[in-house]
LODRENLO-749201 format. One record per atom (N, C-alpha, C): residue number from 1; residue in one letter; chain; atom name; x, y, z. Coordinates in nm, 4 decimals. Last residue first. Example, Ala and Ser with C-alpha at 12.3 -4.5 7.8 and 13.67 -1.06 7.14 Angstrom:
<rs>
R, resi, resn, chain, name, east, north, up
R, 2, S, A, N, 1.2850, -0.2250, 0.7080
R, 2, S, A, CA, 1.3670, -0.1060, 0.7140
R, 2, S, A, C, 1.2900, 0.0030, 0.7870
R, 1, A, A, N, 1.3190, -0.5690, 0.7800
R, 1, A, A, CA, 1.2300, -0.4500, 0.7800
R, 1, A, A, C, 1.3200, -0.3300, 0.7800
</rs>
This chain:
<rs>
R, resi, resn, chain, name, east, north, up
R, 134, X, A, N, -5.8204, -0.4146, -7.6972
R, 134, X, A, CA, -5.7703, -0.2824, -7.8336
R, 134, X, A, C, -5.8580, -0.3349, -7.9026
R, 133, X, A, N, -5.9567, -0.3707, -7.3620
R, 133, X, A, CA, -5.9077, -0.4357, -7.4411
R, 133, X, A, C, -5.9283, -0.3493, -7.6146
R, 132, X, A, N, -5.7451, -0.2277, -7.0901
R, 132, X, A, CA, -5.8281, -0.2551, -7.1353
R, 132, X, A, C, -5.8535, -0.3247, -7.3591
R, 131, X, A, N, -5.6294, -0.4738, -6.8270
R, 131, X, A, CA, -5.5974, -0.3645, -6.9706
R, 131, X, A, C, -5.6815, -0.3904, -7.0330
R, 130, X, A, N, -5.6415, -0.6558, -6.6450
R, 130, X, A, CA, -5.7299, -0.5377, -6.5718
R, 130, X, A, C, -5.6902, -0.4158, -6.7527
R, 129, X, A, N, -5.5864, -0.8777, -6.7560
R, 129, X, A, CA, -5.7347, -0.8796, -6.7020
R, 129, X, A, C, -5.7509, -0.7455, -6.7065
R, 128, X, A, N, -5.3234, -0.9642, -6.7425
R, 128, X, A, CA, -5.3886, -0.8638, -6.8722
R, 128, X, A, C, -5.5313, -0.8466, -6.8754
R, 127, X, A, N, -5.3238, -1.2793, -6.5522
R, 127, X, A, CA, -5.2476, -1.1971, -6.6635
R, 127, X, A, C, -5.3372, -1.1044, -6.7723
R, 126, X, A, N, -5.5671, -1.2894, -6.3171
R, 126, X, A, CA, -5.5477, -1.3246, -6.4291
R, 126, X, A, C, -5.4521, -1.2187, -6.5533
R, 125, X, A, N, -5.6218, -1.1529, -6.0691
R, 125, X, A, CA, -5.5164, -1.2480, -6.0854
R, 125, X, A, C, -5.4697, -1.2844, -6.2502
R, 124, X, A, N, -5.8476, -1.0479, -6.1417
R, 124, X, A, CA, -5.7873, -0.9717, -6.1196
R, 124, X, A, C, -5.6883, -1.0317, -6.1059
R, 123, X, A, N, -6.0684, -1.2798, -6.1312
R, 123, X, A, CA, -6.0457, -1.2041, -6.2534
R, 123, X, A, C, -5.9297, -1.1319, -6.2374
R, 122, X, A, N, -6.0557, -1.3269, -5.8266
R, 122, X, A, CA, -6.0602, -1.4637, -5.9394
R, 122, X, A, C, -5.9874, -1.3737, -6.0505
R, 121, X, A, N, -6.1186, -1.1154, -5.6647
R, 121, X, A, CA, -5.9587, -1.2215, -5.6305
R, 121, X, A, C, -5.9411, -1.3255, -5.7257
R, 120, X, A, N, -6.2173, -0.8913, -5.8032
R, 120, X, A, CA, -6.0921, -0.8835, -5.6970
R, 120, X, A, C, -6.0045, -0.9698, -5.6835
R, 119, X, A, N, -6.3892, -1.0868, -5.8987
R, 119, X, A, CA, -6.3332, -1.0076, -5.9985
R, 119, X, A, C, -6.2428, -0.9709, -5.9058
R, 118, X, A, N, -6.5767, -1.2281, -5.7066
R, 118, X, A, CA, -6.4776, -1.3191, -5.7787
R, 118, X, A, C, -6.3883, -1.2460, -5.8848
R, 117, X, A, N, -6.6381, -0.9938, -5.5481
R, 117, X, A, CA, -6.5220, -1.0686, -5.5000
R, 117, X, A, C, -6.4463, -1.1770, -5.6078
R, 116, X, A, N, -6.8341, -0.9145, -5.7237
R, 116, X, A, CA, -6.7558, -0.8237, -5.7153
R, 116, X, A, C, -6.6163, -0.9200, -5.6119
R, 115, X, A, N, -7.0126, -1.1364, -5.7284
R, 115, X, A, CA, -6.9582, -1.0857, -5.8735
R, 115, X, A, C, -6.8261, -0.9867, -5.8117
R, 114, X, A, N, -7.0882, -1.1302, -5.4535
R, 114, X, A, CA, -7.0302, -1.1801, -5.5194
R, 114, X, A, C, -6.9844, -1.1930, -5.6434
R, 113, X, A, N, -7.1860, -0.8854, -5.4350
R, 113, X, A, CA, -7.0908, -0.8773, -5.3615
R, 113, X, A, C, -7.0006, -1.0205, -5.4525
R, 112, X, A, N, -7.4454, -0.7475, -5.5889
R, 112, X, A, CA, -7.3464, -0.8036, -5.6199
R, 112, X, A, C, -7.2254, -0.8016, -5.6072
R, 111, X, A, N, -7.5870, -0.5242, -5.4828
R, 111, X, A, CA, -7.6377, -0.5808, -5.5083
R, 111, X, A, C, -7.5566, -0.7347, -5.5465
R, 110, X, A, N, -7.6418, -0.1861, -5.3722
R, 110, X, A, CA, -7.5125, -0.3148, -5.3605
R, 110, X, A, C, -7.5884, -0.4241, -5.3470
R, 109, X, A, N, -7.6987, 0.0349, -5.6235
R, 109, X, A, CA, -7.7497, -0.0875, -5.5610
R, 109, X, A, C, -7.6238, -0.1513, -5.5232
R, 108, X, A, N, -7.6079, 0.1623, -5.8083
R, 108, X, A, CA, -7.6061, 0.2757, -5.6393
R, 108, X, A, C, -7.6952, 0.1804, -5.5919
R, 107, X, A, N, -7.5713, 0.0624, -6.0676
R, 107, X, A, CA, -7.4759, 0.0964, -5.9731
R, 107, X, A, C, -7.4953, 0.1754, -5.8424
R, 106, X, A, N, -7.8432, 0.0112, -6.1184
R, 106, X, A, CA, -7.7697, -0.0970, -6.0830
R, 106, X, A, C, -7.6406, -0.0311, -6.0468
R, 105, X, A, N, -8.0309, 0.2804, -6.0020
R, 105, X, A, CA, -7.9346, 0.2266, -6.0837
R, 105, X, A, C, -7.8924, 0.1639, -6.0227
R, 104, X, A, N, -8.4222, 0.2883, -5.9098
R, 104, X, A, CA, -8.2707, 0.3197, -5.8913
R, 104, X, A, C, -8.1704, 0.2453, -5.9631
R, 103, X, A, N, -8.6536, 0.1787, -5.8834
R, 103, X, A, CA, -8.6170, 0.3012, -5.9472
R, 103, X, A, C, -8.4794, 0.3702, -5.9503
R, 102, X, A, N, -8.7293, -0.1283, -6.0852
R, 102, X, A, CA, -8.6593, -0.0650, -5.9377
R, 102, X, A, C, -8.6388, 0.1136, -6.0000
R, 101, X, A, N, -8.9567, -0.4000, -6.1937
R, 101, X, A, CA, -8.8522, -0.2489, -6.2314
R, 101, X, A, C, -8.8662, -0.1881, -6.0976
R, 100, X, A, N, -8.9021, -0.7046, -6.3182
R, 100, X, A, CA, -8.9331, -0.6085, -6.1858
R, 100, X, A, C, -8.8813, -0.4704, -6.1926
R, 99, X, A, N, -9.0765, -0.8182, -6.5830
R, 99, X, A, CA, -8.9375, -0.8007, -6.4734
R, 99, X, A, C, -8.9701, -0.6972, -6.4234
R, 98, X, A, N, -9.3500, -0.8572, -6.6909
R, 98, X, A, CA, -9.2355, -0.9834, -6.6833
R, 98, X, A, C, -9.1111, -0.9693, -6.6363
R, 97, X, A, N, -9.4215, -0.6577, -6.3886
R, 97, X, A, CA, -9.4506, -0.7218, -6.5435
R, 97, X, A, C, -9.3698, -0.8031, -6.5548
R, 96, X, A, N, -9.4434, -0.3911, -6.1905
R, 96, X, A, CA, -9.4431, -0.5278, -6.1962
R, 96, X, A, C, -9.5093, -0.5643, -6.3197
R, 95, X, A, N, -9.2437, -0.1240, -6.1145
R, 95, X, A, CA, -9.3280, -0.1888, -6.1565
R, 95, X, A, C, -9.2769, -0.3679, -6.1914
R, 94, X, A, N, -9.1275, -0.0124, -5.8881
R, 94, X, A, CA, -9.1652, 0.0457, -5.9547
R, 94, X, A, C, -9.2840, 0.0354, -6.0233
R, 93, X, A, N, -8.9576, -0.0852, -5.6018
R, 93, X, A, CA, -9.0119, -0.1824, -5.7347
R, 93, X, A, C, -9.1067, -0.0581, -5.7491
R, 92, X, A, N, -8.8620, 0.0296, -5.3581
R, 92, X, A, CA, -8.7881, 0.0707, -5.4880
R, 92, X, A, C, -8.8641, 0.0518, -5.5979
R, 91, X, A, N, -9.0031, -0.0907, -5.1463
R, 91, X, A, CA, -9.0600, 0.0639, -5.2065
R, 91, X, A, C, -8.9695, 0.0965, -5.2869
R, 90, X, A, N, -8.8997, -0.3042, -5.0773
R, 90, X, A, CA, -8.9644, -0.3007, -5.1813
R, 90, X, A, C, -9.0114, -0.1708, -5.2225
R, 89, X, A, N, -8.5193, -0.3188, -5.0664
R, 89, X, A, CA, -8.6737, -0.2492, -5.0225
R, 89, X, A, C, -8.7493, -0.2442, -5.1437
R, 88, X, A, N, -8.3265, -0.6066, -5.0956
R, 88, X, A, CA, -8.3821, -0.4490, -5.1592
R, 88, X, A, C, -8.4972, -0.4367, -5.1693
R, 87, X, A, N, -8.0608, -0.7721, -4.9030
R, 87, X, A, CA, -8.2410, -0.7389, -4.9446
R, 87, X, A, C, -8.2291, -0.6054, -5.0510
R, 86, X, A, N, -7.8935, -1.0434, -4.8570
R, 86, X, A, CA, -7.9198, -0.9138, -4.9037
R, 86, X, A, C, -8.0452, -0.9063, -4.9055
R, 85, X, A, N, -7.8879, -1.1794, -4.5105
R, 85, X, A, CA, -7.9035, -1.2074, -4.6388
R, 85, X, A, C, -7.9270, -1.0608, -4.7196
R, 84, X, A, N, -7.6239, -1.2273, -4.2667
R, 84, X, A, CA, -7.7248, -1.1268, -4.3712
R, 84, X, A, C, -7.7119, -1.1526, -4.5234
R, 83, X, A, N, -7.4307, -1.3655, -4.1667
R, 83, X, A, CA, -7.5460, -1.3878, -4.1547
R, 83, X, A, C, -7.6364, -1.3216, -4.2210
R, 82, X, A, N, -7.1917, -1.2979, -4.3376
R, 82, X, A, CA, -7.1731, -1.4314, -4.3676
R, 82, X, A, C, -7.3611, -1.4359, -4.2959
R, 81, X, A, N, -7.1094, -1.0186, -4.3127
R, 81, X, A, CA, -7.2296, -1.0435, -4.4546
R, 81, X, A, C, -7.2367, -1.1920, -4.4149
R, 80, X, A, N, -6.9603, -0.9452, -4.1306
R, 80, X, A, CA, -7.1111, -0.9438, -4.1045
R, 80, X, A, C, -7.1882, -1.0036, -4.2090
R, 79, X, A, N, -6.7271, -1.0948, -4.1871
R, 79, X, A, CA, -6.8355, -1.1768, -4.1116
R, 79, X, A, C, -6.9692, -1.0961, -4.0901
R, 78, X, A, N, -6.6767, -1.0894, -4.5267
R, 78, X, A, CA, -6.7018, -0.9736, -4.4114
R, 78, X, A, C, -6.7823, -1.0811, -4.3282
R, 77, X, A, N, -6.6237, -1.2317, -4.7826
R, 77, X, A, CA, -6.5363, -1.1591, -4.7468
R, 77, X, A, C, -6.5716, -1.1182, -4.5440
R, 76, X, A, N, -6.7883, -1.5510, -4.8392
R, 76, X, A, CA, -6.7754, -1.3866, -4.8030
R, 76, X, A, C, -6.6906, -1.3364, -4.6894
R, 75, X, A, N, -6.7605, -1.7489, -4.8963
R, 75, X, A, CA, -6.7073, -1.7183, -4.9946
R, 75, X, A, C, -6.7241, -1.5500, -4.9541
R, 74, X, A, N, -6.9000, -1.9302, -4.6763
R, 74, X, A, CA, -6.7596, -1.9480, -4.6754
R, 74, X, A, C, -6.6978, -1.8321, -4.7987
R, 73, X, A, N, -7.1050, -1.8700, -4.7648
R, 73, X, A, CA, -7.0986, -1.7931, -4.6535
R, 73, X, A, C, -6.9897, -1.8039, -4.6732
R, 72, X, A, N, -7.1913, -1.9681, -4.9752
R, 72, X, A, CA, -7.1602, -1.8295, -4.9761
R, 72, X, A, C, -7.1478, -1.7830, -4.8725
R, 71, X, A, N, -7.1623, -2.2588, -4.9075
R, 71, X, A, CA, -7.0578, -2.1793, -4.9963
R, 71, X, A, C, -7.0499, -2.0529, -5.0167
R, 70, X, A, N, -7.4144, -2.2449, -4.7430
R, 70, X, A, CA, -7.2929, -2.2493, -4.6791
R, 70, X, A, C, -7.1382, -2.2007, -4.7563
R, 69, X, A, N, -7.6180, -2.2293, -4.9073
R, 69, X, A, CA, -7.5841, -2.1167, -4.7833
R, 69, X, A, C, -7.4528, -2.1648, -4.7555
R, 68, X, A, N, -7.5866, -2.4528, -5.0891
R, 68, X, A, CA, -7.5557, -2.3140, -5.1517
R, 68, X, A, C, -7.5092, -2.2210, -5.0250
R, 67, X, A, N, -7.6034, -2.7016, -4.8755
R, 67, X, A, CA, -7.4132, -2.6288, -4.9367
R, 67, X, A, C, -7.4500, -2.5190, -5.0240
R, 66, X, A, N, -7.8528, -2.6049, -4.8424
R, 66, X, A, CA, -7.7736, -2.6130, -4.6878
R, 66, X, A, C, -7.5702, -2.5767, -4.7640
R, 65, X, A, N, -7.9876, -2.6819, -5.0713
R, 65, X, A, CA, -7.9972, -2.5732, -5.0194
R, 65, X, A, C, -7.8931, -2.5273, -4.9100
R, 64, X, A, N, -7.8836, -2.9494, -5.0673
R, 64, X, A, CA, -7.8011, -2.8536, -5.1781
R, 64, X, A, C, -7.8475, -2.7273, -5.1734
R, 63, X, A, N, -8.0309, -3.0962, -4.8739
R, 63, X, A, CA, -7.8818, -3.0909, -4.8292
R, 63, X, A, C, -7.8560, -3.0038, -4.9413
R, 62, X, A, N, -8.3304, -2.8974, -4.8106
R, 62, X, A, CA, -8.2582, -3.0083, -4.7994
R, 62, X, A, C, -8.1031, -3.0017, -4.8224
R, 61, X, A, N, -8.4202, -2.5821, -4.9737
R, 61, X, A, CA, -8.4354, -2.6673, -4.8797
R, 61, X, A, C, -8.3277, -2.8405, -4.9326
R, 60, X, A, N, -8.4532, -2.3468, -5.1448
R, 60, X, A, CA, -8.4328, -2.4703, -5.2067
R, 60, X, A, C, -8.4642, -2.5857, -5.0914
R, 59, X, A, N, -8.5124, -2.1428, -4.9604
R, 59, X, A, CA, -8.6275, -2.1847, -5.0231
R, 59, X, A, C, -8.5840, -2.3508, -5.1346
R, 58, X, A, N, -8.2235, -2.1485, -4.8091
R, 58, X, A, CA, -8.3850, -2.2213, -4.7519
R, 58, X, A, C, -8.4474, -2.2487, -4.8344
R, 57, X, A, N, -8.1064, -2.0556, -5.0368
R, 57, X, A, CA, -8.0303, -2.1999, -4.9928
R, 57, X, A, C, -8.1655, -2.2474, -4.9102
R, 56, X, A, N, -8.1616, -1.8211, -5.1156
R, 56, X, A, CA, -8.1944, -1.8689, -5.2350
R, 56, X, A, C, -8.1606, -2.0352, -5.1325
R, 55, X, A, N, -8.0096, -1.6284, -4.9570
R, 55, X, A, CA, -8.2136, -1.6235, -4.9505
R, 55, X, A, C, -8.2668, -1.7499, -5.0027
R, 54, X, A, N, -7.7356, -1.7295, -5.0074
R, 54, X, A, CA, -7.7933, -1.7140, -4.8783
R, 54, X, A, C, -7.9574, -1.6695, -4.8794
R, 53, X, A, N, -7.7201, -1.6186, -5.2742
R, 53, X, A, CA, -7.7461, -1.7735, -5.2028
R, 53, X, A, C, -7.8066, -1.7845, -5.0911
R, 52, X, A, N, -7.9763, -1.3207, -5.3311
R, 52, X, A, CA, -7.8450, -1.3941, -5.3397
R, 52, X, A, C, -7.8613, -1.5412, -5.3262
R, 51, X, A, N, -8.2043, -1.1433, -5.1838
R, 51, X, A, CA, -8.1306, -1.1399, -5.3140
R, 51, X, A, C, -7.9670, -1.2447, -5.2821
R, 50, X, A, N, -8.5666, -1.0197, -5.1005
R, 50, X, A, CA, -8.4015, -1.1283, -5.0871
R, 50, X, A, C, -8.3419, -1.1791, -5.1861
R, 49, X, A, N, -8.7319, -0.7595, -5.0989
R, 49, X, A, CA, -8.6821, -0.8545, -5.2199
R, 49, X, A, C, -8.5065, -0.9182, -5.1487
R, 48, X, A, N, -8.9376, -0.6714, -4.8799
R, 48, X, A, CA, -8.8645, -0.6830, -4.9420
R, 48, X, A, C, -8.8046, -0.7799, -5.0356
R, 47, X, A, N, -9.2307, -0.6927, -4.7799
R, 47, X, A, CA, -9.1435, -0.5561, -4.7607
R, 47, X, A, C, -9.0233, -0.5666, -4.8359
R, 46, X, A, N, -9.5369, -0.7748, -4.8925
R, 46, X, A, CA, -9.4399, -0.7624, -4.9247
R, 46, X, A, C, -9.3161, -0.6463, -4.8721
R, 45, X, A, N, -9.7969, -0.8741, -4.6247
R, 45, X, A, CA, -9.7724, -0.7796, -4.7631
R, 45, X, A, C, -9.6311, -0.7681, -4.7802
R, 44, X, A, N, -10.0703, -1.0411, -4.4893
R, 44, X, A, CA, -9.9534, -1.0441, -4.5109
R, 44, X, A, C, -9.9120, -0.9566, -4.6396
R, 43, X, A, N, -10.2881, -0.9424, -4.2666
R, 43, X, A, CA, -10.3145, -0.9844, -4.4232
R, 43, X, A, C, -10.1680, -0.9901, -4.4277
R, 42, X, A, N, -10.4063, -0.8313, -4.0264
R, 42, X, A, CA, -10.3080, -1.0156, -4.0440
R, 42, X, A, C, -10.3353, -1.0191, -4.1559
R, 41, X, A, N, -10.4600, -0.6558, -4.0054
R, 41, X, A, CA, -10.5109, -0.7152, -3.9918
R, 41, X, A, C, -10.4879, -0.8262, -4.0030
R, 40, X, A, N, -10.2298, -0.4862, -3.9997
R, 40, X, A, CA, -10.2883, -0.4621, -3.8979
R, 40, X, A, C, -10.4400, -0.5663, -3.8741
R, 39, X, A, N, -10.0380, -0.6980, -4.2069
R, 39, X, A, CA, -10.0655, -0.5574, -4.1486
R, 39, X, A, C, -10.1352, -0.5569, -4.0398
R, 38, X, A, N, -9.6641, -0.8478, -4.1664
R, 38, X, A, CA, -9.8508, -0.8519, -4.1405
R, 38, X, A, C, -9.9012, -0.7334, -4.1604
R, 37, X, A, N, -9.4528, -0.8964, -4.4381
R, 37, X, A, CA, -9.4805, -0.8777, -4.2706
R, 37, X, A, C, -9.6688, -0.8904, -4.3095
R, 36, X, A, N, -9.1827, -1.0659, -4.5991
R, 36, X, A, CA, -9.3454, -1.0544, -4.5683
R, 36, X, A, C, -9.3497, -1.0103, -4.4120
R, 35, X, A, N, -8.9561, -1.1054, -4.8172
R, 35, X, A, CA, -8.9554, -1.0705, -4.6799
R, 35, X, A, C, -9.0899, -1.0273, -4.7138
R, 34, X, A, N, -8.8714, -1.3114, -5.0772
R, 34, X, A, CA, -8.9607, -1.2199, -5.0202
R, 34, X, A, C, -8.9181, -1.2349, -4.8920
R, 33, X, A, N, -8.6330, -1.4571, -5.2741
R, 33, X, A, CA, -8.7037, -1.5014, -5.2031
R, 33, X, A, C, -8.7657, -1.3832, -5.1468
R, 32, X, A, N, -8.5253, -1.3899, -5.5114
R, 32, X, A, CA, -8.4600, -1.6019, -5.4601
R, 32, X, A, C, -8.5392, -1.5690, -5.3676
R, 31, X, A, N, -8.4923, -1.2616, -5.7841
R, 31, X, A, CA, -8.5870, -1.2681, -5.6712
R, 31, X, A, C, -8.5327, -1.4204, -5.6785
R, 30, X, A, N, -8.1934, -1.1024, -5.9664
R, 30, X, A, CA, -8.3002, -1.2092, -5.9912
R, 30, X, A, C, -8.3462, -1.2438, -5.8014
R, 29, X, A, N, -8.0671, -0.8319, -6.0673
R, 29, X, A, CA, -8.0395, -0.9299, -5.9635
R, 29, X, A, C, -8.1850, -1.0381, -6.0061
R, 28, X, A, N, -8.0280, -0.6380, -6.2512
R, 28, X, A, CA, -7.9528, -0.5901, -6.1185
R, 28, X, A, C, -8.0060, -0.7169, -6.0541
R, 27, X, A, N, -7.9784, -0.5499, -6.5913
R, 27, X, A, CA, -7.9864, -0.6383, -6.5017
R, 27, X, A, C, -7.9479, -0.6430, -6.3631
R, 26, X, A, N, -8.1281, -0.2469, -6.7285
R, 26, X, A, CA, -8.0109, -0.3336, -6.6949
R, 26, X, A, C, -8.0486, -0.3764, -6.5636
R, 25, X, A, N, -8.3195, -0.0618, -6.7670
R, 25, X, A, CA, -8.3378, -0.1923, -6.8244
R, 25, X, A, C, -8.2092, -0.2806, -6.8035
R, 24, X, A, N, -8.3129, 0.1868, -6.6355
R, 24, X, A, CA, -8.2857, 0.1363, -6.7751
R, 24, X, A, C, -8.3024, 0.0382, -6.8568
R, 23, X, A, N, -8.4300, 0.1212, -6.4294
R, 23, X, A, CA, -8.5164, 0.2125, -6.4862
R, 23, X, A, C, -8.4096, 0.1854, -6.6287
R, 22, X, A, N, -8.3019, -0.2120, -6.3608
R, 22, X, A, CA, -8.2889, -0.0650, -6.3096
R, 22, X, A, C, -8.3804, -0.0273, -6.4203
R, 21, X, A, N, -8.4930, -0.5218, -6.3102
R, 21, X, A, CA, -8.3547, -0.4547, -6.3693
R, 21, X, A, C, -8.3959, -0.3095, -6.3151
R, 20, X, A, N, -8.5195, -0.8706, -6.2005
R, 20, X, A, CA, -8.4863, -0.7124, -6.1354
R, 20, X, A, C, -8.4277, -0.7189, -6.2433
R, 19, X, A, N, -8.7002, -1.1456, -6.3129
R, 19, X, A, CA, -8.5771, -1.0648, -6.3147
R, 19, X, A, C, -8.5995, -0.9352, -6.2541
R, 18, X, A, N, -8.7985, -1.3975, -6.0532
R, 18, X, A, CA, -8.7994, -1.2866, -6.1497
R, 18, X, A, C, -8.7186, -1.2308, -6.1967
R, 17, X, A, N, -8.8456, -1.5610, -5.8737
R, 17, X, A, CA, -8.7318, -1.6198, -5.9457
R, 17, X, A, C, -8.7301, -1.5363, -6.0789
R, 16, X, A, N, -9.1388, -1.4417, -5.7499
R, 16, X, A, CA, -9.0331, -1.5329, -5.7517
R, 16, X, A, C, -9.0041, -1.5757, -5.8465
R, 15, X, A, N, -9.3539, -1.2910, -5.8808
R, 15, X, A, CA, -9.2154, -1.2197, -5.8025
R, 15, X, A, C, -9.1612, -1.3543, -5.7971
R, 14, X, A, N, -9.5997, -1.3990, -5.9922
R, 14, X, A, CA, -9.5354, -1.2622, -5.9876
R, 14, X, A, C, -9.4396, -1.2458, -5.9498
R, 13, X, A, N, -9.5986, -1.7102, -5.9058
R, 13, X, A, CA, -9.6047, -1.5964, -6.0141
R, 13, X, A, C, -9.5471, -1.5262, -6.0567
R, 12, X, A, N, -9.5336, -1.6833, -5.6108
R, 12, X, A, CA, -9.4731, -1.7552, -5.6950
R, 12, X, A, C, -9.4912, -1.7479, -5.8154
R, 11, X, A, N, -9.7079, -1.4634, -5.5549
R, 11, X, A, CA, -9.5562, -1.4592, -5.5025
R, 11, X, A, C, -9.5122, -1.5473, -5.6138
R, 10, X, A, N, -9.9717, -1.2891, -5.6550
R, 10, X, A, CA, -9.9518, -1.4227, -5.6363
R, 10, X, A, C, -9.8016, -1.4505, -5.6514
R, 9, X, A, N, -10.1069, -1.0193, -5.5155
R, 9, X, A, CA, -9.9808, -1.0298, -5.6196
R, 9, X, A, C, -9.9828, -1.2205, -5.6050
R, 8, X, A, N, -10.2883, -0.7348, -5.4940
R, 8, X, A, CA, -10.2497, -0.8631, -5.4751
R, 8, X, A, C, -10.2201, -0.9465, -5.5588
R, 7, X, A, N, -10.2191, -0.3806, -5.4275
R, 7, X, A, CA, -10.2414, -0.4746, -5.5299
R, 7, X, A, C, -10.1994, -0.6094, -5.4838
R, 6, X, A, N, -10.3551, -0.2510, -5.0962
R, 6, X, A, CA, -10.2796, -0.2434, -5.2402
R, 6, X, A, C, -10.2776, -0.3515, -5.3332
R, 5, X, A, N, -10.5467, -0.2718, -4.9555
R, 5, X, A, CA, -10.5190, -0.1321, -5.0088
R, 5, X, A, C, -10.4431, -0.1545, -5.0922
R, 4, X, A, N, -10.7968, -0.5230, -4.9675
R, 4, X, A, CA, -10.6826, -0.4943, -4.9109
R, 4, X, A, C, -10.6478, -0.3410, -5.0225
R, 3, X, A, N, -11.1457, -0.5038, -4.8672
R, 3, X, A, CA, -11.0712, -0.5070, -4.9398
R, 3, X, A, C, -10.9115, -0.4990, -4.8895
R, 2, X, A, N, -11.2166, -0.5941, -4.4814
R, 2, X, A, CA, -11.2390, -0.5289, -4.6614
R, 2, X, A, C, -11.1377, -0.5548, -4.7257
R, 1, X, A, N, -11.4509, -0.8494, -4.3596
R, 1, X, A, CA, -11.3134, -0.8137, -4.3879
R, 1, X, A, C, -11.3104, -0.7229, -4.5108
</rs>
């Protein structure tokens, strides 16, 4: 068997429950779980980074994995998002060290649906939320 072509990474180490940030250094999401395919030789290699409850409710497993998936399903807006878990391609990660660097900005990532619903319908209710502050 030869070598493998790219760098081997120990998952629960290296990448799980990591921080993501953008080429700036701002925070775009924390690793709840990997998408793995095969290659051509049955070595298994990283295609993507699962991002949210819904990645994060299996790998917890048992009944408080089962109410995280289920509160974010109930808490999303779009029935397509209630079965899709987020991802972000791993050919973004840049580099790997004590956080994951992506080459793209936390704003041209949709990355945080839920931050962005509890500010629409939680924050945005709130008297003098949306002025900005003196």
């Amino acid at each position: 068997m030869s070598e493998p072509a790219g760098r081997v990474l120990y998952l629960h180490l290296q990448l799980l429950d990591r921080q993501v940030v953008d080429p700036d250094g701002e925070p775009v999401c924390k690793v709840d779980d990997l998408e793995l395919d095969l290659d051509d030789e049955g070595r298994p290699y990283v295609t993507a980074i699962l991002i949210g409850p819904r990645a994060l409710g299996p790998r917890l497993g048992g009944r408080i994995g089962r109410w995280v998936t289920a509160i974010a399903a109930r808490l999303s807006e779009k029935e397509a998002e209630t079965s899709a878990t987020q991802r972000l391609d791993f050919g973004l990660v840049t580099e790997i060290d004590s956080a994951i660097t992506v080459s793209r900005p936390v704003d041209e990532l949709d990355v945080r649906p839920l931050e962005r619903w509890v500010d629409d319908h939680v924050i945005a209710r709130i008297p003098g939320s949306r002025h900005a502050s003196e």
